[in-house]
Steps between C-alpha positions, in 0.01 A plus 500: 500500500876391586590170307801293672685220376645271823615168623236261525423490886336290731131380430237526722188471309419377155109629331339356231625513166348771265589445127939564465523603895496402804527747843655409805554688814890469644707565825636835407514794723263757299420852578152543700375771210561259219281227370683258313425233269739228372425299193700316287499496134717205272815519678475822655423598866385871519359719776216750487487767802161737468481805752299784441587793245508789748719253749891493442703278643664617834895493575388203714412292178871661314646345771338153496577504122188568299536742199482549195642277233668742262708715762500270811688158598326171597354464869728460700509249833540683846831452651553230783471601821806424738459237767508651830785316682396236789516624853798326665343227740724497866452150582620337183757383687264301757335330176866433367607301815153326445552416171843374557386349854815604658460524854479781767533546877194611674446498857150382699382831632152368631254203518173498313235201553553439133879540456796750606560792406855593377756760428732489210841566630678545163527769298311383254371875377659790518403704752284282671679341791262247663203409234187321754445183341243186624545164468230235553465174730524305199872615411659518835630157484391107448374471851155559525518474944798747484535721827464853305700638821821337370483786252430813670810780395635244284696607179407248263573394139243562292368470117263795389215350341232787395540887469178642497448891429157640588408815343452819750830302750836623558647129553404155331361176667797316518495100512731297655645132538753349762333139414662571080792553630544171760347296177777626302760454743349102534492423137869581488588353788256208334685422188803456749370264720306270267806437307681326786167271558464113397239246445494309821610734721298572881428858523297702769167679369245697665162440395344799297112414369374183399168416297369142433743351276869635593668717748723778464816588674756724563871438423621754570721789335178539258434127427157376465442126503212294468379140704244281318245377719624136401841570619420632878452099661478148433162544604179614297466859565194702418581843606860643546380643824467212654907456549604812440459878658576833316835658611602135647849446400563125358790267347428392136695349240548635145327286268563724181709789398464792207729726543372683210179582606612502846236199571562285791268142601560378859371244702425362799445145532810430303657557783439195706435146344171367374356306758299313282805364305526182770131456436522433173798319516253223703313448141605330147376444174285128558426511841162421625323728766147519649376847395276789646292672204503860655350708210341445137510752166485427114861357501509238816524452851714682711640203754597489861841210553575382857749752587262787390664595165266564190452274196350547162303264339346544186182428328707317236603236785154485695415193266521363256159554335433855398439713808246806422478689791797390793230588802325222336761222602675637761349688868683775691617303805479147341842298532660221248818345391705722243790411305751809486648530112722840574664668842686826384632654799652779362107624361357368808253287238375144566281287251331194592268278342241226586412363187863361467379251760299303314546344141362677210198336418523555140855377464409168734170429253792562186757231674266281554262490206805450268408399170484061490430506852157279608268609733170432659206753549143526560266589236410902580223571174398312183419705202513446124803565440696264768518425838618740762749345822569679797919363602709524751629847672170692333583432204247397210559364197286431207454154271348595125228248370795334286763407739190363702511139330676318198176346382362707220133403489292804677463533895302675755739650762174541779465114432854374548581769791373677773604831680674435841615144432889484492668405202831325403770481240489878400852572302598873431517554174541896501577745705513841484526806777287784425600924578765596672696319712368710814162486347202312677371332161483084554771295244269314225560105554395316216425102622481159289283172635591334156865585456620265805275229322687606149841442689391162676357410117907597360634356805387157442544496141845546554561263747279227276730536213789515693357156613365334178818581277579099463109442489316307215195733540437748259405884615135399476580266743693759730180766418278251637694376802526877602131556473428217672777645794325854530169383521611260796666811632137702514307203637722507809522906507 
């Protein structure tokens, strides 16, 4: 039994406990002859190797340090092993110039359906003269209808762009790019050029691709611009094709300028005058025009004026009565008067109106059912609570049971009026304008029949006394006399 006291080493598998120890298992080299078990009492960490009794330990196990206690040192760890050096690789150099994209000279040594094949003319490695090299369609140039004669046993600069080493090959699949080097060549020559550019200035561009909503163009010297589809005519435009061509070569006019970001806006149509301008210079704020409704939506009517420009009229100026649905008042192809409110030529924007032709009902039925004002009606509905006239304009108004007569002893409205007969002498005592101001809701016009009588009542009192001052009749007298006046006044009524 050899007993070893040693650092505590890596665990690997902890058993159950049993009473003061527990055994693990750890990632020590041991001997194959040995069994070993490794417990761990209090604070101490001991190891127990078992082999048999007629089995010594070989030189093998000396070696990889197990002994005894008493005459022999703690096990010892096996020695590093030195790391073999790395193989010098021959075409660090290639990936060198790749990594610092410097560029080469290669030459076009053949044509392949897919792209060229090339010979690297500099001595890039040593002792390899000429290097074969491909480079594909895609990084020749820009110009994707190139004649790929132009190039035949051409020297060209070139960028190398992959080194590729297969295993079981003398030389590596080498990558090239002439189209890295013209795009570094234009972005240099690019932050040149776009420095001596201005807003407003007319510049020739050739037409690169276009999709639905812009255009893009080329500048030149590595300068990318860009046309909204807005800004190619004074016209409406759906699709850029339909003015413009790729590789056409244009005028535009530089709208905006970043030098920055190296972002250029151009257009078109900014280079002749609006022809619409005179159009709407035909047109002012108050005029009166017979208008063409051309199309409805949620908002208005889109409007057709005698010299074919387009107006907007809202549903807020259809009438003035709340308008629910516009199709509802107004027909594609019907034509009416409009009133134009705004001409903006500069937006190209029109508004018109028609229900600033015509008075506001609900402010006509406020001027003229001013409170004091008399009025005659006809007698709409009877019910208990008063007596309900239909006015002027469509309005209606209403008379309460007590404003119906001064005479307080009880009375049957159904007996003293009937519906449909007109009716006289109706003085506005209230009035008062319900919702909004834009709202539909009627105003609520609260009538008198016995107030006009109550002022004809003060009216001749006051003209009696101003009579009778010098009088030798006393105010029973003057109560009587007036009595006797009214009720002449309702024999002839």
């Amino acid at each position: 039994m050899h007993v070893l006291m040693m650092r505590a080493p890596r665990v690997l598998f902890q058993s159950q406990p049993e009473k003061d120890r527990c055994y693990y298992f750890f990632g020590n080299r041991i001997p194959p002859f040995a069994v070993v078990q490794a417990y761990m009492t209090n604070s101490e960490l001991s190891l127990e190797i078992e082999a048999p009794e007629l089995l010594t330990a070989p030189p093998e196990a000396q070696a990889d340090g197990v002994a005894d206690a008493a005459t022999e040192a703690p096990i010892a760890s096996e020695p590093a092993k030195e790391r073999k050096p790395r193989p010098t690789d021959q075409w660090e150099p290639l990936r060198a110039k790749m990594r610092q994209k410097d560029t080469v000279q290669a030459r076009v040594v053949k044509w392949q359906k897919n792209g060229l094949e090339m010979e690297i003319v500099d001595p890039v490695v040593e002792g390899q003269p000429a290097l074969k090299a491909f480079m594909s369609n895609d990084h020749i140039d820009h110009d994707p209808n190139r004649n790929i004669a132009n190039y035949f046993g051409k020297t060209l600069p070139v960028k190398i762009t992959n080194v590729r080493v297969k295993h079981g090959t003398a030389a590596p699949e080498i990558s090239l790019s002439h189209r890295a080097v013209l795009d570094e060549e234009a972005r240099t020559a690019g932050h040149e050029a776009i420095k001596k550019l201005n807003v407003g200035d007319i510049v020739d561009v050739k037409v690169k691709n276009f999709d639905h909503s812009n255009v893009r163009v080329d500048l030149g010297f590595g300068i990318d611009a860009v046309i909204l589809l807005r800004d190619l005519s004074w016209k409406h435009v759906d699709q850029p094709y339909e003015i413009l061509k790729r590789g056409e070569t244009v005028k535009a006019k530089i709208l905006s300028l970043d030098r920055g970001r190296r972002e250029v806006r151009l257009g078109i149509r900014q280079l002749s005058a609006d022809p619409e301008i005179a159009l709407y210079e035909e047109y002012a704020s108050g005029q009166t025009h017979i208008a063409k409704v051309v199309s409805t939506d949620h908002f208005g009517a889109m409007l057709e004026l005698p010299n074919s420009l387009a107006a907007f009229l809202p549903i807020s100026e259809i009438a003035w009565q709340r308008v629910g649905a516009v199709s509802d008042v107004v027909s594609i192809g019907e034509e009416f008067e409009v009133r134009l409110m705004s001409v903006d030529a500069k937006e190209r924007r029109i508004t018109a109106s028609k229900k600033q032709l015509v008075e506001d009902p609900m402010r006509l039925i406020e001027n003229t059912f001013r409170r004091g004002t008399d009025h005659n009606g006809t007698i709409k509905e009877i019910n208990r609570g008063g007596l309900v006239i239909a006015l002027a304009h469509g309005a209606e108004g209403f008379v309460p049971r007590g404003e119906v007569t001064n005479d307080p002893a009880p009375m049957r409205l159904e007996d003293a009026f009937k519906v449909g007969k007109p009716i006289e002498g109706l003085r506005v005592i209230e009035f008062e304008r319900k919702g909004r101001p834009d709202s539909d809701a009627k105003p609520r016009i609260t009538l008198s029949l016995s107030a006009a009588e109550r002022e004809t009542e003060r009216s001749a009192l006051k003209d009696y006394r101003a009579t009778s001052k010098a009088s030798r009749y006393s105010l029973s007298d003057s109560l009587a006399a007036l009595r006797d006046k009214l009720a002449e006044q309702e024999r002839q009524a």
